[in-house]
C-alpha positions in Angstrom: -6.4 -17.3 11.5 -3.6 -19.3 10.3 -2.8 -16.4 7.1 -3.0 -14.0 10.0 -0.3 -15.5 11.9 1.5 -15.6 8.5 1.2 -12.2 7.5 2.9 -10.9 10.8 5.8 -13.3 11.0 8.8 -11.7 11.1 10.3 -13.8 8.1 9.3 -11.3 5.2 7.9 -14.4 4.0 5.3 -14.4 6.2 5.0 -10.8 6.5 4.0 -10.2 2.9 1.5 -13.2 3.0 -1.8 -11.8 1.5 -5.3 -12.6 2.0 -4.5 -12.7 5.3 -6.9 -14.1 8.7 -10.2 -15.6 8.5 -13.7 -13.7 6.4 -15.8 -12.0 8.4 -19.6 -11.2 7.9 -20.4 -8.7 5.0 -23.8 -7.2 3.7 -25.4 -8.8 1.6 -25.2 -6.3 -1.7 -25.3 -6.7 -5.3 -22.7 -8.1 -7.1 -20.5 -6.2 -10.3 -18.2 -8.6 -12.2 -15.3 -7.8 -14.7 -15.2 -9.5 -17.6 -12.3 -11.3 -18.8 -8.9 -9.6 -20.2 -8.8 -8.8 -23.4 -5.1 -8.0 -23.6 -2.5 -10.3 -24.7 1.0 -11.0 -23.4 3.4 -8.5 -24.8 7.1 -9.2 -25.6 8.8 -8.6 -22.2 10.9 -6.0 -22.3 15.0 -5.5 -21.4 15.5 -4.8 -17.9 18.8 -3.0 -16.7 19.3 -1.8 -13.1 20.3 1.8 -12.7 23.4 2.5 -11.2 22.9 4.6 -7.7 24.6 8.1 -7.4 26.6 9.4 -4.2 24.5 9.9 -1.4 23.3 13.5 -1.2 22.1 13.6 2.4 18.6 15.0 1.2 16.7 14.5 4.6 16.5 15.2 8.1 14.9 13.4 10.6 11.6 15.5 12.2 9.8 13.4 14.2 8.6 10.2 15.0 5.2 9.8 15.7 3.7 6.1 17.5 -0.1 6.6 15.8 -0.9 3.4 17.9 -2.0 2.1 20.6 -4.3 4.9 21.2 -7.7 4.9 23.7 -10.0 1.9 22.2 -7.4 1.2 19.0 -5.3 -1.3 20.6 -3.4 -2.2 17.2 -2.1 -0.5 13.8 -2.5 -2.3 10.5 -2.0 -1.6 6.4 -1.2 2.2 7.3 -2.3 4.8 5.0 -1.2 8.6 5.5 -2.4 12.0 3.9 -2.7 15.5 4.0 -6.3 16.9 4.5 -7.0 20.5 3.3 -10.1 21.0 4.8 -8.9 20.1 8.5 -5.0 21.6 7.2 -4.1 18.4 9.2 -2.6 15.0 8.5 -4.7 11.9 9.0 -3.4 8.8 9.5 -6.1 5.8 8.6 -5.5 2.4 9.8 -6.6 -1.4 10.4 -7.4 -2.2 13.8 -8.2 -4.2 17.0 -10.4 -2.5 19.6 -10.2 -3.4 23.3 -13.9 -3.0 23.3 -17.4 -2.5 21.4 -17.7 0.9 20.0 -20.6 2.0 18.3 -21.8 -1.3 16.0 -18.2 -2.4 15.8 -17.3 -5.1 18.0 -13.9 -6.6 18.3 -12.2 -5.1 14.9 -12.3 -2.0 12.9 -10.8 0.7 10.5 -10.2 3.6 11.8 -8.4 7.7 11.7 -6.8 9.5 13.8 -5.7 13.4 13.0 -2.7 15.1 13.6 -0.9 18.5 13.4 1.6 18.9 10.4 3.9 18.5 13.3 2.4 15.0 13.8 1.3 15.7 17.0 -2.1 14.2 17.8 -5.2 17.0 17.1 -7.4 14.8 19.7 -9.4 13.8 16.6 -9.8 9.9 16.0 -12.9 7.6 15.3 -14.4 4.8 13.3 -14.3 4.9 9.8 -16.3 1.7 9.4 -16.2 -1.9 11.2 -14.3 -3.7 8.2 -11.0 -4.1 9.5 -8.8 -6.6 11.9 -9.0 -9.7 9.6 -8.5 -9.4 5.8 -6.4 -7.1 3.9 -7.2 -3.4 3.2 -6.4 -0.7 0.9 -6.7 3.2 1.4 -6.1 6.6 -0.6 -6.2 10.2 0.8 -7.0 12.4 -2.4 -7.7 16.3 -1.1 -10.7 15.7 1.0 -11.4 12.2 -0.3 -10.7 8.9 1.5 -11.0 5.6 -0.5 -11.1 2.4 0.6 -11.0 -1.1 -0.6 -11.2 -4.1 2.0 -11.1 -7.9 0.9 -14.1 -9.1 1.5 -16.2 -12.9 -0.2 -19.2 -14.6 0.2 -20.5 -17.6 1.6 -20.5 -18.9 -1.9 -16.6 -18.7 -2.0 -16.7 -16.1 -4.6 -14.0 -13.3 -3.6 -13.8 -9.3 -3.8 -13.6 -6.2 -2.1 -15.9 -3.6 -0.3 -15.2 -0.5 -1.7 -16.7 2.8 -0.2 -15.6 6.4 -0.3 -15.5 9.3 2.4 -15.4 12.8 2.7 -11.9 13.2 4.9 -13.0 16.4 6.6 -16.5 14.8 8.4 -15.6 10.9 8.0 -18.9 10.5 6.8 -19.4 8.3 3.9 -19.8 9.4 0.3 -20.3 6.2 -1.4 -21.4 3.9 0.9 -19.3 0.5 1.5 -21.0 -1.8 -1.5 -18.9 -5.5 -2.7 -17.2 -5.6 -5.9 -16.9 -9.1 -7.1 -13.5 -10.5 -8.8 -13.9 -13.4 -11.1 -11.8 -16.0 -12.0 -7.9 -16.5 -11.1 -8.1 -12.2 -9.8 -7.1 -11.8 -6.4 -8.1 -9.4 -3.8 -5.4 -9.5 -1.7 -3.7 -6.2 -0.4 -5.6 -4.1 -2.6 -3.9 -0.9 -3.7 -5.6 1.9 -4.5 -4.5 5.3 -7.1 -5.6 7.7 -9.3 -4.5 7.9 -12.4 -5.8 9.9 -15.4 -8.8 11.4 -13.0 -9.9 7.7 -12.3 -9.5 5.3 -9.0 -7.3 2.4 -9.8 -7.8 -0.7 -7.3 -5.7 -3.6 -8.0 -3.9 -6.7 -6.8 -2.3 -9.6 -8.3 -3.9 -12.3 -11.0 -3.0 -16.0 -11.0 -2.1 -17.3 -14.1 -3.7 -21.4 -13.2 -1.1 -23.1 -15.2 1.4 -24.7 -13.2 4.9 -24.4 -15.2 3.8 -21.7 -17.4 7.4 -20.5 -19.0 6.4 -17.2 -18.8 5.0 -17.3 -15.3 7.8 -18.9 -12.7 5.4 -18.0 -9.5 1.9 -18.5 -8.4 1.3 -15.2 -10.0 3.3 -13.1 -11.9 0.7 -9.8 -13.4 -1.6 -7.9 -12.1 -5.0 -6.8 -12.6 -6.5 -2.9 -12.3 -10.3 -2.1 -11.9 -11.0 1.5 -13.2 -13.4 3.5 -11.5 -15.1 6.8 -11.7 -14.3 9.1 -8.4 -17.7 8.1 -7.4 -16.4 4.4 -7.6 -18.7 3.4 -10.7 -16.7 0.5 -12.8 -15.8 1.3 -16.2 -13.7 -1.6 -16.9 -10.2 -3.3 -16.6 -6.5 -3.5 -17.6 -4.1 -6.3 -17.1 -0.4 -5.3 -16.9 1.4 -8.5 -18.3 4.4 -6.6 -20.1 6.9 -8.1 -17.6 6.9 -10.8 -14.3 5.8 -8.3 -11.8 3.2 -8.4 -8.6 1.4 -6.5 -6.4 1.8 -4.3 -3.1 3.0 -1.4 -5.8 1.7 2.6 -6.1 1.3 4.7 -8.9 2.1 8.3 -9.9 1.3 10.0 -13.3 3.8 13.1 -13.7 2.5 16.4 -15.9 3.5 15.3 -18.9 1.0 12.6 -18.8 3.5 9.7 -18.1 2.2 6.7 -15.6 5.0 5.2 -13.0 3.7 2.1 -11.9 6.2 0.8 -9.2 6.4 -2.6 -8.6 8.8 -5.6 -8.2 10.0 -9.0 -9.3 8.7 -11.0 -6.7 8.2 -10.0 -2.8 11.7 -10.6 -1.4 13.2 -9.3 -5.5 14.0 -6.3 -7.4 12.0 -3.2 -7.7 11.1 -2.0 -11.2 9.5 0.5 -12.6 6.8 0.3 -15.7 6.2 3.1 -17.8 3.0 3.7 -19.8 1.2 6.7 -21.9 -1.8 8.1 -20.6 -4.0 5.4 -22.6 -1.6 2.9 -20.9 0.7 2.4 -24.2 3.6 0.3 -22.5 6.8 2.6 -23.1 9.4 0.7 -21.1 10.4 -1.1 -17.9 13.7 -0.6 -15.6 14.8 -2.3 -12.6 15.7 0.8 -10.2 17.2 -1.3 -7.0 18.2 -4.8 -6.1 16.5 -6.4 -3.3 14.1 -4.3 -3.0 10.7 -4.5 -2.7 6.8 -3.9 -2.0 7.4 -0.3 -2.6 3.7 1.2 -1.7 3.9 4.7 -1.5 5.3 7.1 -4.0 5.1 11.0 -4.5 6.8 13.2 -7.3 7.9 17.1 -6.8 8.3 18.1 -10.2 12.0 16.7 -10.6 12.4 13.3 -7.8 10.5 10.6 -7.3 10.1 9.6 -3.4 9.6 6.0 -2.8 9.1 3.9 0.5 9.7 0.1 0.0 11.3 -3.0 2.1 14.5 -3.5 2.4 15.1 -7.2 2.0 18.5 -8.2 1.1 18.8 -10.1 4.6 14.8 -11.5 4.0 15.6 -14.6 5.8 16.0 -12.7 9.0 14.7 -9.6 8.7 13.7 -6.7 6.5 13.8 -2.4 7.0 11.5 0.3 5.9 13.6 2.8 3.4 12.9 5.8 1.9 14.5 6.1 -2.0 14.9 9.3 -4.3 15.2 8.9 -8.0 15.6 11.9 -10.3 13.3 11.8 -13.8 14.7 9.3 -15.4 15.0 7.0 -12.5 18.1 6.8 -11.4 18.8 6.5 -7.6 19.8 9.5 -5.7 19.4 8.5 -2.2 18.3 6.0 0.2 17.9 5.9 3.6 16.9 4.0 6.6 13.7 4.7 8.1 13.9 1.2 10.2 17.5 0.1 11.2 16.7 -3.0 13.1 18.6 -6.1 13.6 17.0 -9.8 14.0 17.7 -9.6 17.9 15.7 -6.5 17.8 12.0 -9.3 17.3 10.6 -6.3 15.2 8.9 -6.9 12.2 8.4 -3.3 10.1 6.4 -4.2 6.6 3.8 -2.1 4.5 5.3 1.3 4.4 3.6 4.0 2.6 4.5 8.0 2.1 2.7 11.7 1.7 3.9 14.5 0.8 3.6 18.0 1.8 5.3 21.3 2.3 9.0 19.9 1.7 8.3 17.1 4.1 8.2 13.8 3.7 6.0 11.7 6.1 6.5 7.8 6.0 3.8 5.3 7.3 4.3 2.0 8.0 3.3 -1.0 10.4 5.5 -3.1 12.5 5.1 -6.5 14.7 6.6 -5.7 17.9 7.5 -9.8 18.6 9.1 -12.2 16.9 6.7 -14.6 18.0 3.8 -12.9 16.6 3.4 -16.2 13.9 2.1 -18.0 16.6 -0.2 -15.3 17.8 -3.9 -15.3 17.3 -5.7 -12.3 15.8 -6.3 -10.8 18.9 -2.9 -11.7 20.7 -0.9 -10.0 17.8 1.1 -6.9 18.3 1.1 -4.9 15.3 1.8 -1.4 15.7 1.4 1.8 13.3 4.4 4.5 12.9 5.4 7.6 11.1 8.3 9.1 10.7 9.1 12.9 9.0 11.5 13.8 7.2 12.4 17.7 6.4 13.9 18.0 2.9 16.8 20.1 3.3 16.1 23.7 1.3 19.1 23.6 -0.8 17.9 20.3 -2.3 14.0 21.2 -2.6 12.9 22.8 -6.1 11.3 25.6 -4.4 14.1 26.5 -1.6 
């Protein structure tokens, strides 16, 4: 309960905290390990911060939509948003509290609710599953697909994730939730899920277990990637060690096969991006803006990149949701405010995520509604989920 309280602080330090809140009970299921990482510490590359252009002015404010509290969902937590073809809706999935048993869930859950392109609420919400309200969790919208990834251990102290998949359209599992165990210093802390080169890539941060390595300043300074099949069937693992880098990051492979992996320094640092070949050939690494961080969403439209990350250049007070552009080669176009709050506001925005779809942009994100929410318990805490659209004005859309 005590990483809980941490996680929800409004100090970005504690917002960010990871392997939050205490283990609940899982199923006892077989166990798949990774082996050890073959790769080796590269030479770490030059890093050079772009320089931002003149702001463009490429968005305007739609709508804001507050996904919770709504009937038994009393809170919002790790906030994942997508469009869904075969409802032509978007579904917002989330962590959450219930006021009250539903179903076999008791106290906590994850859970979906559906809403127009407008973001007004279809009336469609339920259960996904009763993993939720403790540890963190991960979640992917892919056409009619929902993954999801929930850190999860075992009596035994061994750590890793239940990982299940859905069909989006029914909410009725395709791959039933099974545990993936980590091994050694990998952690399953906020695990983040893409797809990249037709696979699902889950991954979190991995501990180096020297204290004063010269190449590793912090606690953990890489981070590990499990490869699966769409069907979630392991086929093995990559460790990204070409610079000091860690997790809460997203993923986006453009046409010409390139993979964007967006990440940054540290969790109150600089966000960077890391550019690979399809067979994840390191090609280079840029720092794209300063204090700037945990940037967990990302979509490309054939000539920007769209990012959502963490404002934190005041990180001891507070930090603001923000919504980036970048054209190809990663230079800043925009940036904008999605949260504007100041420290006497006691809001606490962190986690923010984007879709895509029909020259919108629609940004998810969670937010502690008290500055006291450290000192909360589990159930006491006021976490809250959001979303805000944003129209991208014709002149500056490819295809207006």
């Amino acid at each position: 309960m005590e990483n809980l309280r941490k996680t929800l602080g409004v100090s970005a330090l504690v917002v960010f905290s990871v392997g939050c809140g205490l283990l609940t009970a899982t199923p006892a299921l077989p166990t798949v390990t990774a082996p050890p990482p073959s790769e080796t510490p590269a030479p770490r590359p030059s890093v050079t911060p772009s320089q931002p252009a003149a702001r463009q002015g490429l968005f305007d404010l739609f709508q804001t939509a507050k996904v919770t509290p709504a009937g038994n969902f009393r809170t919002g937590i790790f906030v994942r948003i997508g469009y869904v073809p075969g409802r032509d809706a978007m579904v917002v999935a989330f962590d959450t509290m219930l006021n009250g048993p539903e179903g076999d869930c008791g106290a906590r859950g994850y859970a979906y609710r559906e809403f127009n392109l407008d973001m007004a609420a279809t009336g469609e919400q339920g259960l996904i599953n009763c993993y939720g309200g403790a540890m963190d969790t991960g979640g992917l919208f892919v056409g009619d697909d929902f993954y999801f990834a929930y850190q999860s251990g075992k009596p035994d102290g061994t750590m890793g994730w239940m990982l299940a998949k859905y069909d989006a359209v029914a909410w009725r599992p395709v791959v039933p939730p099974a545990y993936f165990g980590l091994e050694g210093l990998r952690d399953p802390g906020d695990p983040m899920i893409a797809e990249v080169n037709g696979r699902i890539d889950i991954s979190s941060k991995i501990r180096t277990g020297v204290e004063g390595d010269p190449d590793c300043p912090y606690v953990a300074c890489w981070t590990h990637h499990q490869i699966f099949t769409t069907d979630l069937e392991w086929v093995g693992e990559r460790i990204l060690k070409e610079t000091i880098h860690v997790n809460l990051t997203s993923l986006v492979q453009t046409p010409d096969g390139t993979i964007h992996f967006l990440t940054a320094t540290n969790l109150f640092g600089d966000m960077l991006v890391l550019q690979y070949k399809p067979d994840w050939t390191f090609v280079d690494a840029k720092t794209v803006k300063l204090r700037s961080a945990t940037p967990e969403g990302v979509a490309f439209d054939g000539r920007r990149f769209y990012v959502a990350y963490t404002d934190v250049t005041l990180v001891e007070k507070l930090q603001n949701v923000h919504l980036a552009v970048f054209d190809t080669d990663w230079n800043l176009i925009d940036d904008i405010a999605v949260t504007s709050f100041v420290p006497e506001d006691r809001k606490a925005p962190a986690r923010p995520s984007l879709a895509m779809h029909n020259n919108r942009i629609y940004v998810c994100y969670d937010q502690a509604e008290q500055s006291d929410v450290k000192t909360a318990t589990t159930e006491e805490a006021d976490v809250q989920a959001y979303v805000k659209v944003y129209n991208i004005r014709p002149e500056s859309n490819p295809s207006g």
